[in-house]
C-alpha positions, -999 to 999 in steps of 0.1 A, spaced: -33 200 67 -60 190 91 -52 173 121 -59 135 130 -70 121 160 -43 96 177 -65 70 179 -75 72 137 -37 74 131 -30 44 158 -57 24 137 -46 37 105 -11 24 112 -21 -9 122 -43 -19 89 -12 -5 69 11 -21 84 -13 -53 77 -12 -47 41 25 -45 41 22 -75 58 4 -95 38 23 -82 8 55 -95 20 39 -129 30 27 -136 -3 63 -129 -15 59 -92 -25 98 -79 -28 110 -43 -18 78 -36 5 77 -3 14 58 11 44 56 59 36 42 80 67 21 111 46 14 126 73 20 163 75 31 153 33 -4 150 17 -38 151 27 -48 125 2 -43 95 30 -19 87 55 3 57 46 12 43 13 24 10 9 50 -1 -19 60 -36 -34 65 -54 -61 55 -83 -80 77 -106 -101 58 -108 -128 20 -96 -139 2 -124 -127 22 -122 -92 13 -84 -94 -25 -94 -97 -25 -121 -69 -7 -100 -42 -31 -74 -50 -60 -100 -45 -46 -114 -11 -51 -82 4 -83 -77 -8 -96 -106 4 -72 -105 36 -92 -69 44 -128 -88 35 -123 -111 63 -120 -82 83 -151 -68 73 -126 -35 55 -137 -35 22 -111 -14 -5 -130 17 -21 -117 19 -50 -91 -9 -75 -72 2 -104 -51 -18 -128 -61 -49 -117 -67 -69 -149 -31 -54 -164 -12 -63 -134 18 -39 -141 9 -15 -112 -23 -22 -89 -38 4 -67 -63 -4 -43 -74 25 -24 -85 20 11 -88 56 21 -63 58 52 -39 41 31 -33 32 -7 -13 0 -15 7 0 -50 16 -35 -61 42 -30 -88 58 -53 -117 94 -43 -114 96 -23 -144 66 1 -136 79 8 -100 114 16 -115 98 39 -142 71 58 -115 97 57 -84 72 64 -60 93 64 -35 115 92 -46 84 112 -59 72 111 -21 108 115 -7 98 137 23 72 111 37 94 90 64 99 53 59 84 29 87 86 -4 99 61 -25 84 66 -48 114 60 -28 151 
């Protein structure tokens, strides 16, 4: 696995933990903050939650789009937006997974990345 810089992983850690953020204050349950570090070269942090329902799904998903826009960090790459049962919006350094409850019980992507350590979402 290649090496990252302190600063990219400092920076990296910050916008993730602003996702996770802003997925708890727009009443996302469960969030969940994974390190991949040293796990997966894919991207560095994934962020977890959950939705109540499809259309919570969807606007959860939305408010960190648009909370990213306003900082000029615009999300490569959304899938699943229109179905709502599991959103992905891929920011590159980290991946946020909005889930409806069912759909994160079925994919447990929490177990499936067991070794990646659990952080804080608030420093």
């Amino acid at each position: 696995m290649s090496a990252v810089s302190p600063a990219r992983q400092a920076n990296g850690l910050v916008r993730a933990r602003q996702a996770a953020a802003t997925c708890r204050d727009h009443k996302a349950d469960d969030v969940v903050l994974l390190d991949l570090h040293g796990v997966t070269d894919m991207t560095d942090y994934f962020i977890v939650a959950s939705g109540t329902s499809n259309t919570h799904v969807r606007a959860v998903a939305r408010h960190v789009v648009e909370a990213f826009a306003r900082d000029g960090v615009s999300v490569v790459s959304v899938e699943g937006l229109e179905e709502g049962k599991w959103v992905l919006l891929d920011f590159l350094n980290f991946v946020v997974h909005v889930f409806h409850p069912s759909m994160r019980s079925y994919y447990q992507l929490e177990r499936l990345w067991g070794d990646a350590p659990e952080l804080a979402v608030t420093p």
